[in-house]
C-alpha positions as CSV (number, residue, x, y, z in Angstrom):
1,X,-42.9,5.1,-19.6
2,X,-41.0,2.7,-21.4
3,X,-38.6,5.3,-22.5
4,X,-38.1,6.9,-19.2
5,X,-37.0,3.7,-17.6
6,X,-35.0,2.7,-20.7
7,X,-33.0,6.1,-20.4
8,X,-32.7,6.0,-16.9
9,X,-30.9,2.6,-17.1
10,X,-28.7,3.7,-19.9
11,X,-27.8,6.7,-17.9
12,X,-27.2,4.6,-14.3
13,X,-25.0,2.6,-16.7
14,X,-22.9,5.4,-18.1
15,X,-22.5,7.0,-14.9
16,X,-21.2,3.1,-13.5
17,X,-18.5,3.1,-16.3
18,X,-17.1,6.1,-15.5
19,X,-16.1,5.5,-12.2
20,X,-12.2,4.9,-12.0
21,X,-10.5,4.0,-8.6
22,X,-7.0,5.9,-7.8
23,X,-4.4,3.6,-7.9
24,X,-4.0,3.6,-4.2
25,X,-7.0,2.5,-3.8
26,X,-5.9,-0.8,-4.7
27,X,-3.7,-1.5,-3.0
28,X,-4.8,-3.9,-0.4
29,X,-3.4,-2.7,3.4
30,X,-2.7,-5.9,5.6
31,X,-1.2,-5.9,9.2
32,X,-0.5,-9.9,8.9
33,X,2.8,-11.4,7.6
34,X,0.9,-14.4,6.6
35,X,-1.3,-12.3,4.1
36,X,2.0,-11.7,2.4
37,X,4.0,-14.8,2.8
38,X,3.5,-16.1,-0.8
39,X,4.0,-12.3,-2.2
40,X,7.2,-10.8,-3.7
41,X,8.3,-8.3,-1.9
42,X,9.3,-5.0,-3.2
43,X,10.6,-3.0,-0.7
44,X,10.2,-1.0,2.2
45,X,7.7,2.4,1.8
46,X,8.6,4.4,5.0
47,X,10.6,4.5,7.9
48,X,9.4,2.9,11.2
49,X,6.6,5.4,11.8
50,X,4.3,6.4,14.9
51,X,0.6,5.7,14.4
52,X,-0.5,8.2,17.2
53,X,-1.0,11.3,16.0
54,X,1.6,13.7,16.1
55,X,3.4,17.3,16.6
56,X,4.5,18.7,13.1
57,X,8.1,19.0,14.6
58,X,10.4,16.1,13.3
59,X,11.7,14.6,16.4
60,X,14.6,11.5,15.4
61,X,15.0,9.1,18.5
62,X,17.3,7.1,17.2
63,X,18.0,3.9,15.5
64,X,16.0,5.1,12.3
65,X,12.8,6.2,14.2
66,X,11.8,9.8,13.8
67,X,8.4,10.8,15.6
68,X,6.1,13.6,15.0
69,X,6.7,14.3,11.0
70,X,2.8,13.3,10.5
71,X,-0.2,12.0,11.5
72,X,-0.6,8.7,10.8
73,X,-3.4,9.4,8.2
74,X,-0.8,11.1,6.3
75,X,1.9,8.9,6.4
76,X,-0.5,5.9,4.8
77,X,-1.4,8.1,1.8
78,X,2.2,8.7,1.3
79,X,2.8,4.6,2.2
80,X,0.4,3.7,-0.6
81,X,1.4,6.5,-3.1
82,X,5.0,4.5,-2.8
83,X,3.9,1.2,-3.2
84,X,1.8,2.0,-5.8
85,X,4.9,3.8,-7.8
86,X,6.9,0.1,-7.3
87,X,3.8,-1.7,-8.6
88,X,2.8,-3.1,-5.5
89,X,-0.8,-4.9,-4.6
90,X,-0.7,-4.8,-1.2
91,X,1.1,-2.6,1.5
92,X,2.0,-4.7,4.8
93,X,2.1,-2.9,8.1
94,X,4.7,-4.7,10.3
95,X,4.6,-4.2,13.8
96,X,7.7,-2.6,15.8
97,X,6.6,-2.0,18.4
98,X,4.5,-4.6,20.6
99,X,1.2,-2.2,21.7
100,X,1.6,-1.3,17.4
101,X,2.0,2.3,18.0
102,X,5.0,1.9,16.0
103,X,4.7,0.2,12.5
104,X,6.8,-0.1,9.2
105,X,5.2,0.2,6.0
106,X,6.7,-2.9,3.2
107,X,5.4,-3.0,-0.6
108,X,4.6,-6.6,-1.8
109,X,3.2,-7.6,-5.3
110,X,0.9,-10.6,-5.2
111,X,-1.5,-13.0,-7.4
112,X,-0.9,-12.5,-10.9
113,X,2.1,-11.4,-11.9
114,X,4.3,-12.0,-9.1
115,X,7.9,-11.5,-9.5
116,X,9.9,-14.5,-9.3
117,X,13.5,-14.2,-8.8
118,X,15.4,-16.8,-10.0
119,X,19.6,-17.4,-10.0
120,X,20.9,-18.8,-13.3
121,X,24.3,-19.7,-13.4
122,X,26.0,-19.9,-16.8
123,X,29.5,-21.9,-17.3
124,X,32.2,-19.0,-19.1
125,X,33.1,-21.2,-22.3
């Protein structure tokens, strides 16, 4: 009995160290600029995108908005798979339009190992 439960938790413990996450899993997706404001920011991921689904047409409206590429499902995974290529921890959803049915995806990198940019001057001499 003893060495049933003994290999059973050796096995559950095996099987809970080989579970990896996929990157993009990891990064954290937040839809307030106050969850980012002490975060660098990396850069924007997308293009001001529809979150309704849509045609598979590409439809461009103007002013950098093109509607129907994807479904919104598909656009976050490809969101997250480019924050995740600049290193980011968290992927912030900005709002463009006021009822959110269009948002803008932005990479930010924050806690540990936040990026500070700093200016240093030098005098030529």
């Amino acid at each position: 009995m003893q060495r049933a439960l003994l290999a059973s938790l050796i096995a559950l413990a095996a099987s809970a160290c080989a579970y990896r996450p996929e990157p993009t899993e990891l990064v954290k997706i937040v839809d307030s600029p106050v969850d980012v404001r002490a975060c660098t920011r990396l850069g924007e991921v997308s293009p001001v995108t529809p979150t309704t689904p849509g045609t598979h047409a590409q439809v461009n409206v103007g002013f950098g908005v093109t509607l129907g590429r994807s479904t919104f499902g598909r656009a976050t995974d490809d969101m997250l798979q480019a924050a995740v290529a600049l290193g980011a921890t968290h992927l912030y959803l900005q709002q463009v339009s006021q009822d959110w049915s269009l948002v803008r995806g932005i990479a930010y990198r924050c806690g540990s190992g936040v990026i500070r940019r700093e200016a240093v001057i030098q005098a030529k001499g």
